[in-house]
C-alpha positions as CSV (number, residue, x, y, z in Angstrom):
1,X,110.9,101.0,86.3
2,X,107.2,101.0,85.9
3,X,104.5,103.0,87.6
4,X,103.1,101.9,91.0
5,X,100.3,101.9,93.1
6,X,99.2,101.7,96.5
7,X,96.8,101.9,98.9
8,X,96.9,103.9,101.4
9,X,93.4,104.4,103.9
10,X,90.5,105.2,101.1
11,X,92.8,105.7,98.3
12,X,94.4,104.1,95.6
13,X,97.5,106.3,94.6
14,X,99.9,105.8,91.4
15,X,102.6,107.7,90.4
16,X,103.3,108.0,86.6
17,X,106.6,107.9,86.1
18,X,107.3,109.4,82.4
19,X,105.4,112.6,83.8
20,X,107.1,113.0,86.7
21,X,109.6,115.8,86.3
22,X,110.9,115.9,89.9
23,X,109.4,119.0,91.4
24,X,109.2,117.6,94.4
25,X,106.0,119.6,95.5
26,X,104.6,116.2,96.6
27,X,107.6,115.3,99.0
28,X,107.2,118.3,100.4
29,X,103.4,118.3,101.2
30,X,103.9,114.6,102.3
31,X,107.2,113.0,102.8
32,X,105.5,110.1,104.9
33,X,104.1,109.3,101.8
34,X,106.6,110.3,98.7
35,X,110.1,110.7,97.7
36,X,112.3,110.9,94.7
37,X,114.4,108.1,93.6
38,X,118.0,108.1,92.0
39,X,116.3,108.7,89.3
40,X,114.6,112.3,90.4
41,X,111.0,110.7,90.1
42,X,108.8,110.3,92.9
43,X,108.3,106.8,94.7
44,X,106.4,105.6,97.9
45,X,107.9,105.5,100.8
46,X,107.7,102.0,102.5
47,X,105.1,101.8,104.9
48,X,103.7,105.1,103.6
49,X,101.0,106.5,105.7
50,X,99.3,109.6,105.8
51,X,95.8,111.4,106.2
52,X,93.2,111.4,102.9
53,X,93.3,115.4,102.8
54,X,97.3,115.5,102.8
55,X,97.8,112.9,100.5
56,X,95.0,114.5,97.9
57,X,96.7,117.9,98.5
58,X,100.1,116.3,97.6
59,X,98.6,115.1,94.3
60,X,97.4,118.5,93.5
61,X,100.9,120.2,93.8
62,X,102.2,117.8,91.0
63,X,102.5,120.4,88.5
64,X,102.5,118.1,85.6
65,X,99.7,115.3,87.5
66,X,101.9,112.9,87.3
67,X,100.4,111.5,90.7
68,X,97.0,109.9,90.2
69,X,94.2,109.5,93.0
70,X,91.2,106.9,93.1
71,X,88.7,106.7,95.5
72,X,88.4,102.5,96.5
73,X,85.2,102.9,98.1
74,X,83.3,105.1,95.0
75,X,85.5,103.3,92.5
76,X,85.9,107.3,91.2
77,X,89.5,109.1,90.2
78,X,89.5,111.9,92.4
79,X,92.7,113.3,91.2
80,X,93.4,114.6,88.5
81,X,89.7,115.5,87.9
């Protein structure tokens, strides 16, 4: 499966599969927005919604940052830095 990205609000956000290990840390900062597969990697939930500040601070618990964060209206990554 290959990696995909949404948007969700002001944010672009893409997972990166092959360095997802399955922590879960972003699930359990936002489960409106992420969830693991059969696979143990995180996915989108469909019709995933949440605010900026919860879906940046989901990002940031991905102990390996697999979970990348752009900023649509600066064009900038936001996360990782």
């Amino acid at each position: 499966m290959e990696d995909k990205e949404i948007q969700i609000g002001k944010y672009k956000v893409k997972v990166i599969r092959k360095d997802c290990i399955g922590a879960a840390s972003c699930v359990a900062v936002s489960s409106s927005v992420f969830k693991l597969d059969g696979e143990n990697k995180a996915v989108f939930v469909d019709g995933a919604a949440d605010d900026a500040d919860n879906i940046l601070m989901a990002a940031q618990s991905c102990p390996t940052k697999a979970i990348v964060v752009t900023d649509t209206e600066s064009g900038k990554q936001v996360w990782p830095e």
